[in-house]
C-alpha positions as CSV (number, residue, x, y, z in Angstrom):
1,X,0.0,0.0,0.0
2,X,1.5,2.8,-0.5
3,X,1.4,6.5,1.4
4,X,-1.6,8.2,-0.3
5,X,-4.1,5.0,0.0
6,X,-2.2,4.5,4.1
7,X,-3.3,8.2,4.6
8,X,-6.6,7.8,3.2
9,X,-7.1,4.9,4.9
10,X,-6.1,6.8,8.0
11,X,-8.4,9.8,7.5
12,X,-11.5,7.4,6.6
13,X,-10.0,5.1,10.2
14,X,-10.8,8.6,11.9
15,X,-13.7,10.0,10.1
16,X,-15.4,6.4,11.5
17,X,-14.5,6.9,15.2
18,X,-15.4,10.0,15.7
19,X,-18.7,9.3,14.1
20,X,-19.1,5.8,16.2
21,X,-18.2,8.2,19.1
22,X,-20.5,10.9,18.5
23,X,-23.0,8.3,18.0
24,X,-22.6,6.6,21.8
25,X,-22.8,9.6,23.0
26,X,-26.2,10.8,21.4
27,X,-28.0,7.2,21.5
28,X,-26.5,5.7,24.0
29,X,-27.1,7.2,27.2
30,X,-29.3,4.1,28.5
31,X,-28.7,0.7,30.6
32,X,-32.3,-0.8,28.6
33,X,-30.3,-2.3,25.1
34,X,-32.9,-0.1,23.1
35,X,-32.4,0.0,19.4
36,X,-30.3,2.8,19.5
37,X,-27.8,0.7,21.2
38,X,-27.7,-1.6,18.0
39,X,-27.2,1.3,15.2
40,X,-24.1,2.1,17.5
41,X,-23.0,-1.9,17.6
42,X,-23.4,-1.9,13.4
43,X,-20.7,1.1,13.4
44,X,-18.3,0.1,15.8
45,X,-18.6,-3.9,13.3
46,X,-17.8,-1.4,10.5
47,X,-15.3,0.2,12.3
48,X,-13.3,-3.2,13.3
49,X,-13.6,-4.6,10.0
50,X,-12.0,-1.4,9.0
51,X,-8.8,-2.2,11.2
52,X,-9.3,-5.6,10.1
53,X,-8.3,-4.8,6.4
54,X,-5.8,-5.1,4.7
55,X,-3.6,-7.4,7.5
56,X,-6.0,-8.8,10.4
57,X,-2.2,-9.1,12.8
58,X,-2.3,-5.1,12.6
59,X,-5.5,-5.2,14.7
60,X,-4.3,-6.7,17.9
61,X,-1.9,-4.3,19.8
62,X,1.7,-5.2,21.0
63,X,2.8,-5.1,24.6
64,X,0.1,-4.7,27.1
65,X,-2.2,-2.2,25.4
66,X,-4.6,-5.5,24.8
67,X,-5.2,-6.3,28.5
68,X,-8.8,-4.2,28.8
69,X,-9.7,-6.6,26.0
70,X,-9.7,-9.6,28.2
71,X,-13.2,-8.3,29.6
72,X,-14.6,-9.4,26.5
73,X,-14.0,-12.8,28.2
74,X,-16.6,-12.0,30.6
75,X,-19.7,-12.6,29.1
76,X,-18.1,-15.2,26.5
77,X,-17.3,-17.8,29.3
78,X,-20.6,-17.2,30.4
79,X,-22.4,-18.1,26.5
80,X,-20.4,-21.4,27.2
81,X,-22.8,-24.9,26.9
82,X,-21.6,-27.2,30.3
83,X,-23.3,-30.4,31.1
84,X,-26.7,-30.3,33.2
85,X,-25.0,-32.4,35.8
86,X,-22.5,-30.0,36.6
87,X,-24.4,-26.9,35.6
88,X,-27.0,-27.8,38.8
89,X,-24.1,-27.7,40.9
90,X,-22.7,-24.4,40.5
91,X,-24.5,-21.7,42.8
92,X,-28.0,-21.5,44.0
93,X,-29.0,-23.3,40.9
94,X,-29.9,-26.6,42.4
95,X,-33.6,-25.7,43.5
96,X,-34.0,-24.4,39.7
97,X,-32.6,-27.6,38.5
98,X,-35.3,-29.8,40.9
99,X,-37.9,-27.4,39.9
100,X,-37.0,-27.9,36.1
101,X,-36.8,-31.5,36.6
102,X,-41.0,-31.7,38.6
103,X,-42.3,-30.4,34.9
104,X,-40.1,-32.6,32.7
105,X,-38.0,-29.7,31.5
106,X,-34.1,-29.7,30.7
107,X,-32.1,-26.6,31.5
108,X,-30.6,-24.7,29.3
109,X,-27.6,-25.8,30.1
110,X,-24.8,-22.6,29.9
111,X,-22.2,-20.8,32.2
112,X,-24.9,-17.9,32.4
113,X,-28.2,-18.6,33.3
114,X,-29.4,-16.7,30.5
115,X,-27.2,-17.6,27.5
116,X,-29.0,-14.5,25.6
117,X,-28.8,-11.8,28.4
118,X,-24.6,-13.0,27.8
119,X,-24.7,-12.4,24.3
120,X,-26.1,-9.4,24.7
121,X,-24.1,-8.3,27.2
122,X,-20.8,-9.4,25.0
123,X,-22.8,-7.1,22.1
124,X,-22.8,-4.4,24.3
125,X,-18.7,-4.0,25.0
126,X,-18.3,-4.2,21.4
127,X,-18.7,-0.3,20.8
128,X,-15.6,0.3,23.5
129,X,-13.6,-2.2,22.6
130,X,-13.4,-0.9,18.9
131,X,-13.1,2.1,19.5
132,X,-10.5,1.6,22.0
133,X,-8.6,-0.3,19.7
134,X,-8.9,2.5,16.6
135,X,-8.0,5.7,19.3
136,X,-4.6,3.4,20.2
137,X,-3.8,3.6,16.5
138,X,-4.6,7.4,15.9
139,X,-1.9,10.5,16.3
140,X,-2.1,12.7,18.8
141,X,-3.2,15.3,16.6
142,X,-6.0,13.0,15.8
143,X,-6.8,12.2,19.4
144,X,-7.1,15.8,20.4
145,X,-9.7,15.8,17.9
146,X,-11.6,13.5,19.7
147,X,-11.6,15.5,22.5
148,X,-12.7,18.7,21.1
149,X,-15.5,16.4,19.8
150,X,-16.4,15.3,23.1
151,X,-15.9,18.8,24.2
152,X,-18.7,19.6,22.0
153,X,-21.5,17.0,22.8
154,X,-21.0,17.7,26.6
155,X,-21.6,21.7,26.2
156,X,-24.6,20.6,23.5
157,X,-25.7,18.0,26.8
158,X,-26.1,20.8,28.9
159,X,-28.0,22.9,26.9
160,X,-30.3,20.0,26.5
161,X,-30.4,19.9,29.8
162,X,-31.7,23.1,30.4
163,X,-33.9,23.0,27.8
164,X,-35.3,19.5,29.1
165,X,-36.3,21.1,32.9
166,X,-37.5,24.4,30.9
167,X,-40.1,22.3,29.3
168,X,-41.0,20.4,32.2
169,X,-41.5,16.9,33.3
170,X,-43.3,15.7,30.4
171,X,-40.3,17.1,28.0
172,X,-40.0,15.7,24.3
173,X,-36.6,16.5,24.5
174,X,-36.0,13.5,27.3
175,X,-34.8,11.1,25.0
176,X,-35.3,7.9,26.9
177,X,-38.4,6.5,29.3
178,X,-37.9,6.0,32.0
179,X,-36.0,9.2,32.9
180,X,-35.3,11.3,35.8
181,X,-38.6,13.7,34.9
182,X,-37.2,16.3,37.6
183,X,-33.7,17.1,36.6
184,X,-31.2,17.7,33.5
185,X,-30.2,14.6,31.8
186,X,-28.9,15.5,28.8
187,X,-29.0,12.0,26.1
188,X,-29.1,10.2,29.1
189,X,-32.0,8.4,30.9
190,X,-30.6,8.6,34.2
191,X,-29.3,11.9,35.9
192,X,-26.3,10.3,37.7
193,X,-25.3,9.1,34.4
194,X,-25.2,12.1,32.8
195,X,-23.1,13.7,35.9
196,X,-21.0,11.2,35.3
197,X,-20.7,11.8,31.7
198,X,-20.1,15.2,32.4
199,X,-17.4,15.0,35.4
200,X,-15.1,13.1,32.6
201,X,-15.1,15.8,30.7
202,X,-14.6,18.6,33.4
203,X,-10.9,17.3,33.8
204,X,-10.5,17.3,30.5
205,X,-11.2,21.2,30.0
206,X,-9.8,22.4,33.0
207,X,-6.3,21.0,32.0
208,X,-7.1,22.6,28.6
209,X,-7.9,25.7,29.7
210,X,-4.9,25.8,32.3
211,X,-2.5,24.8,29.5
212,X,-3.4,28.0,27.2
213,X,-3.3,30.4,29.9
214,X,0.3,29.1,31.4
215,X,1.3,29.5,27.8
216,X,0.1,32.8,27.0
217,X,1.5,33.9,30.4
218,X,4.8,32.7,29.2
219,X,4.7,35.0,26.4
220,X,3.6,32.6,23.7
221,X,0.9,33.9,20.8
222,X,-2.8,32.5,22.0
223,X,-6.0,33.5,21.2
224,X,-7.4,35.2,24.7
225,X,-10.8,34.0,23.4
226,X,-9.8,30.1,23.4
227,X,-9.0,30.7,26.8
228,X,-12.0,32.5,28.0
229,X,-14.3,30.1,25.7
230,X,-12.3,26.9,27.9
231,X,-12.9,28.8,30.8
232,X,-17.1,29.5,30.0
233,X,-16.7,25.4,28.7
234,X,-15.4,24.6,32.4
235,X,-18.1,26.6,34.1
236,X,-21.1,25.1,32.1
237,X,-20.4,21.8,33.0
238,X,-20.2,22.3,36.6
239,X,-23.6,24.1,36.3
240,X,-24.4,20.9,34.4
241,X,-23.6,18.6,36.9
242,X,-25.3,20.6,39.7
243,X,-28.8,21.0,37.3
244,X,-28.8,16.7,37.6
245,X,-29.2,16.7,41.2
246,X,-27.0,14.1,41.5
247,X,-25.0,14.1,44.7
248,X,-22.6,11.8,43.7
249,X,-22.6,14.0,40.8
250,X,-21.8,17.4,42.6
251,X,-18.9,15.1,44.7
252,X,-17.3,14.4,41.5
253,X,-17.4,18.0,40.6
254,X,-16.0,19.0,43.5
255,X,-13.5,16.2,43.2
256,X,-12.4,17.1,40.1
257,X,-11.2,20.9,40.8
258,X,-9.5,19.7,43.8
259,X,-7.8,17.0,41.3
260,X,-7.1,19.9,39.2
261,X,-4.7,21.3,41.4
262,X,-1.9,19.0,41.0
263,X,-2.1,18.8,37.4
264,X,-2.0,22.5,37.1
265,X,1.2,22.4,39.4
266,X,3.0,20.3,36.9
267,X,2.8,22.5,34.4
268,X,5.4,24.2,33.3
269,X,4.2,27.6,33.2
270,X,1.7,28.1,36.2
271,X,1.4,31.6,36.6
272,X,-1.6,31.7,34.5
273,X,-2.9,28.5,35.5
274,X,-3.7,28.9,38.8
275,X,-5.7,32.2,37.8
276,X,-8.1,30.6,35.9
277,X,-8.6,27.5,38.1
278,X,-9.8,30.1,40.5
279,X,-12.0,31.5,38.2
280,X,-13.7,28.7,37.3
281,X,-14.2,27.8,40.8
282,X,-15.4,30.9,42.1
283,X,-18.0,31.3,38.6
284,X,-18.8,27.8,38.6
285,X,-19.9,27.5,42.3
286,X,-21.7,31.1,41.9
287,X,-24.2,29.9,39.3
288,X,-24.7,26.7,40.9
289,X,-25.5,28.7,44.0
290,X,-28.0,30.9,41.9
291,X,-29.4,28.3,40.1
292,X,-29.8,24.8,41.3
293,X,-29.0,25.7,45.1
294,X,-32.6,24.6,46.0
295,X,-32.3,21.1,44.5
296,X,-28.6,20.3,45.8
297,X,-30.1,21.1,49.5
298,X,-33.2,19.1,49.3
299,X,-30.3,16.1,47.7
300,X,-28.1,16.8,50.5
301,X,-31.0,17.0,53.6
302,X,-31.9,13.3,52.6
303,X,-30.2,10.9,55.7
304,X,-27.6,9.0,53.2
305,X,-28.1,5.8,55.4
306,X,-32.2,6.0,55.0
307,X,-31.2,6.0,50.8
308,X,-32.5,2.6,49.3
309,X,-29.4,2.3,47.2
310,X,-27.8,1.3,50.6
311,X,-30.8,-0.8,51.4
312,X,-30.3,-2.6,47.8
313,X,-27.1,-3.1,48.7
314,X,-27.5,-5.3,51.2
315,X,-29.7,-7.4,50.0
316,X,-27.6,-7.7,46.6
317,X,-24.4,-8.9,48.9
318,X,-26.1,-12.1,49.9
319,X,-27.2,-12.7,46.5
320,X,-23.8,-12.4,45.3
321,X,-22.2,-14.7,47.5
322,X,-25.3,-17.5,46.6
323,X,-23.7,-17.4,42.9
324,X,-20.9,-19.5,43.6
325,X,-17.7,-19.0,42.0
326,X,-19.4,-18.6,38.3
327,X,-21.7,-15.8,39.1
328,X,-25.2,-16.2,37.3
329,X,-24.2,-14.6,34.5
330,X,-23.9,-11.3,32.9
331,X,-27.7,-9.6,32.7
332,X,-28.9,-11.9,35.4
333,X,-29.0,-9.2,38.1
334,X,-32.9,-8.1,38.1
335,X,-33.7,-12.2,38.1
336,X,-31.4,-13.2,41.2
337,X,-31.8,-9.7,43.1
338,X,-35.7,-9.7,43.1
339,X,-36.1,-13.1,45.3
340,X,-34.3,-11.7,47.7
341,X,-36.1,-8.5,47.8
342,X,-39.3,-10.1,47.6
343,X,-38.1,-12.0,51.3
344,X,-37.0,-9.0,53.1
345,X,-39.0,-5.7,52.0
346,X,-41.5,-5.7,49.1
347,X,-40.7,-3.0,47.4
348,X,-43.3,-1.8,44.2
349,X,-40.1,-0.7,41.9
350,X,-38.4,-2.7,39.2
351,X,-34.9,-2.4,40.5
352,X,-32.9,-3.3,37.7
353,X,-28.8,-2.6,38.6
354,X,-27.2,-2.6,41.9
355,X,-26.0,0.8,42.8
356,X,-21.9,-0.4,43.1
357,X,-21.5,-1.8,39.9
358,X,-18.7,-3.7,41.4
359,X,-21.4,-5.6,43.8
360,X,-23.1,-6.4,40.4
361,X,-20.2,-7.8,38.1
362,X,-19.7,-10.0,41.5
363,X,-23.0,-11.3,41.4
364,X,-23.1,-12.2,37.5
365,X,-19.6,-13.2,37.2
366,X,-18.4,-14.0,40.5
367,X,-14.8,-14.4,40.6
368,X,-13.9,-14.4,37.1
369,X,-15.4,-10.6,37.0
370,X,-13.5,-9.5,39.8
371,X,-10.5,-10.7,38.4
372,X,-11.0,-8.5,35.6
373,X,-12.1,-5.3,38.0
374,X,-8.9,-5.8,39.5
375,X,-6.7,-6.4,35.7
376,X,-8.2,-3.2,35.1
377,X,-7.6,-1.2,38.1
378,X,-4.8,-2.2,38.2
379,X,-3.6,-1.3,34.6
380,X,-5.4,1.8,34.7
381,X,-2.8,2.5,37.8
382,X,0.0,1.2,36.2
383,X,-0.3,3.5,33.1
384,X,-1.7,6.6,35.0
385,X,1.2,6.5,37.1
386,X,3.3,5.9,34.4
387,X,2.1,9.1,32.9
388,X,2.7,11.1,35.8
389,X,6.1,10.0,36.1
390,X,7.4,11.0,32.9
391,X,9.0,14.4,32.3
392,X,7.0,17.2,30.1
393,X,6.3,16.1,26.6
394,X,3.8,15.6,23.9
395,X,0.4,14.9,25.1
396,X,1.8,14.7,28.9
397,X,-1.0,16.8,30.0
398,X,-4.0,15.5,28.5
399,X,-3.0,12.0,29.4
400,X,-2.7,13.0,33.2
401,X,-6.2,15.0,32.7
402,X,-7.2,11.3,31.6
403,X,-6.1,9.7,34.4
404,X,-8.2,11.8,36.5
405,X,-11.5,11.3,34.2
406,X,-10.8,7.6,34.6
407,X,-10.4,7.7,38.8
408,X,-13.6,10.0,38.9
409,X,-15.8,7.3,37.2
410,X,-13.9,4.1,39.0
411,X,-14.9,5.7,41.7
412,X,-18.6,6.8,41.0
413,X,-19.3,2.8,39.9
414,X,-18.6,2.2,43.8
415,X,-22.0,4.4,44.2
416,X,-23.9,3.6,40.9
417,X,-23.8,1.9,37.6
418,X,-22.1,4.5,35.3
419,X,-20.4,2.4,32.7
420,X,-23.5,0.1,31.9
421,X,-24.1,2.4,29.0
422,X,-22.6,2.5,26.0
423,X,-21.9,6.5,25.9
424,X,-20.1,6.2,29.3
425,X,-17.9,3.0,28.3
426,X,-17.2,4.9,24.8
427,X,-15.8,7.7,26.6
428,X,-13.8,5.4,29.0
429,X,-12.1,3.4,25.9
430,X,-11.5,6.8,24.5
431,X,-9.5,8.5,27.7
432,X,-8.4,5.0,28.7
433,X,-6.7,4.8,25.2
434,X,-5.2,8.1,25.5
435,X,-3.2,6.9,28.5
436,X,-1.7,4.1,27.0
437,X,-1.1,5.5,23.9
438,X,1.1,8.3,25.6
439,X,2.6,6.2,28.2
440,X,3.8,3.5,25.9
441,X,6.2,3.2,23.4
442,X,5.9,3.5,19.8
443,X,7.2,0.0,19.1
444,X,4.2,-1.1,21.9
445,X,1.4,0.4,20.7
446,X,2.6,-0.2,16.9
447,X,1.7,3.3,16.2
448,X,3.3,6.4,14.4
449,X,5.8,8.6,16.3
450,X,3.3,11.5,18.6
451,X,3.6,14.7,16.7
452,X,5.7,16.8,18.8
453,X,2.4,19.5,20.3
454,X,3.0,21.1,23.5
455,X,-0.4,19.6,25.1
């Protein structure tokens, strides 16, 4: 092949993430598996076979960068057939098996109780993992791209937002039912989503916004008004995440600033830096005050040990541990979870996820899913650190910004199910991809040599 087809197979490569990515994010935003969900799986198909052609071998990455691809494992161990012998064995699946067995009916015998609710779930990690695996092939150029992309659908989130609690409960523009009929949620169906959603981003532009103005303090040429537009970006969101009413939401806001202080710090050029986090920290928490003040205090006047997500987890712990070592398999949760509600307080709502997504990947893949929680801590560590360590160079910054996007969401699954939708794991494979892309070698990542930009 030679270079004009390799670049025009590059530019049409990028041209198909960022419209697989811009896609998540729009139809995405739910846990339910809508249809939307499946447009979204047909690009990011198109998109692998893409990275597929000419050589398949050019698709998997050297080194480590293919590690987050062992999740995919997940929900394929749990489509696997097993004898009905053993499969009665495994968890709290022996009553099922006798209760089967009194009508004359032979289980269908699979890892995961429900074989479909696995395949489904495998369906659903394809849009990450393709993109992930086309962002760790891209230039840093390209990647920045991506960003301002992302940059774009988060300020066009909040708008919807506002527009969504102008026009009240019954709002057209709420994209999904059920929704959170009281509060901003942007493409999403559930608030705490969309916070989420939005405090990955936050990092994101405050290290943008904190590079140009160390720059332009150190006497380079910048535009005043890509600072100040950064700056208006920065405060936006934070009135964005306040408008959801999420508490864990406003944590992660608050979170993030203070996470914003050491990556301004290792900067090389501060002077500016520290200016403007203070301005969008004093402005952000100023229109939050005057406009969503009366929602955070009714949020924050609720007794956080009367909240039912605490109630649901305690009844989802038992449930876990009756799995076995298996788990019942990925999509299983509202099944096993509802017996056990059923025993110890009625309760008229359809709960559907457990609110610590790490309680939930417990109970439908027991310890093969916790393996893979802690694979992927552990290599998000392992990189982020990595990133941190290294001296100034291209693409320094916005990898450390990633690494604090990454934390803030690893940390809201402990309270809530953030990554069960696909917008939310996009943007993870995106900022995750980032981070190993700039920690990692060339030769590791088999990728081009980063263009040498300051950011």
């Amino acid at each position: 092949m030679d270079h004009s087809n390799e670049e025009k197979s590059g530019t049409a490569q990028f041209v198909l993430t960022a419209v697989l990515l811009c896609a998540a994010i729009v139809l995405g935003g739910s846990t339910r598996g809508v249809l939307a969900d499946s447009l979204v799986q047909v690009l990011a198909l198109l998109l692998v076979a893409m990275l597929l052609w000419p050589d398949p071998r050019r698709l998997v990455p050297a080194g480590t960068a293919w590690l987050p691809l062992l999740v995919l494992l997940i929900p394929l161990l749990a489509c696997l057939p097993m004898p009905g012998g053993l499969w009665s064995t495994l968890g709290a699946r022996a009553p099922l098996a006798g209760e089967l067995a009194s009508v004359q009916v032979r289980p269908d015998a699979h890892v995961g109780l429900i074989a479909y609710a696995a395949e489904r779930a495998l369906w659903s990690l394809l849009p990450a993992a393709a993109l992930y695996l086309s962002v760790l092939r891209l230039s840093l150029a390209r990647q920045k791209q991506l960003l301002a992309l992302l940059f774009a659908f988060a300020l066009i989130g909040v708008i919807l937002g506002f527009a969504q609690l102008a026009d009240g409960p019954d709002s057209a523009l709420r994209l999904h039912r059920p929704t959170n009929t009281v509060s901003a949620v942007g493409f999403f169906a559930n608030r705490n989503h969309f916070a989420s959603f939005l405090g990955m981003v936050l990092p994101l532009v405050l290290a943008a916004a904190a590079w140009y103005a160390g720059e332009r303090a150190a006497g380079k040429r910048i535009n005043p008004l890509v600072i100040v537009g950064l700056i208006g970006l920065a405060v936006v969101l934070i009135l964005g995440v306040a408008l959801t009413g999420s508490r864990a939401g406003l944590g992660l806001g608050m979170l993030s600033l203070l996470l914003a202080i050491p990556l301004i710090f290792s900067l090389r050029h501060r002077r500016g830096s520290k200016r403007v986090l203070a301005i969008i920290a004093t402005v952000g928490i100023a229109l939050t005050v005057q406009f969503a003040l009366f929602g955070i205090m009714q949020k924050l006047s609720v007794d956080p040990l009367t909240d039912s997500r605490w109630t649901m987890n305690q009844l989802a712990l038992p449930a876990a541990q009756d799995q076995g070592a298996l788990g019942a398999g990925p999509g299983t949760f509202r099944q096993i979870y509802q017996p056990y509600e059923a025993r110890a307080r009625p309760n008229p709502l359809i709960v559907a996820h457990a609110h610590n997504d790490y309680l939930e990947v417990w109970l439908e893949s027991g310890w093969p899913g916790l393996a893979a929680i802690a694979l992927m801590l552990a290599y998000v560590a392992w990189f982020g650190i990595a990133v941190w360590r290294q001296d100034d160079g291209p693409g320094r910054l916005t990898a450390r910004a990633c690494t604090i996007a990454l934390l803030l969401v690893l940390v809201h699954s402990a309270l809530d199910y953030p990554l069960r939708t696909t917008s939310n794991q996009v943007v993870f494979a995106l900022l995750l991809a980032i981070v190993v892309r700039v920690a990692g070698s060339a030769r590791e990542t088999r990728v081009a040599p980063v263009p040498a930009t300051a950011a």
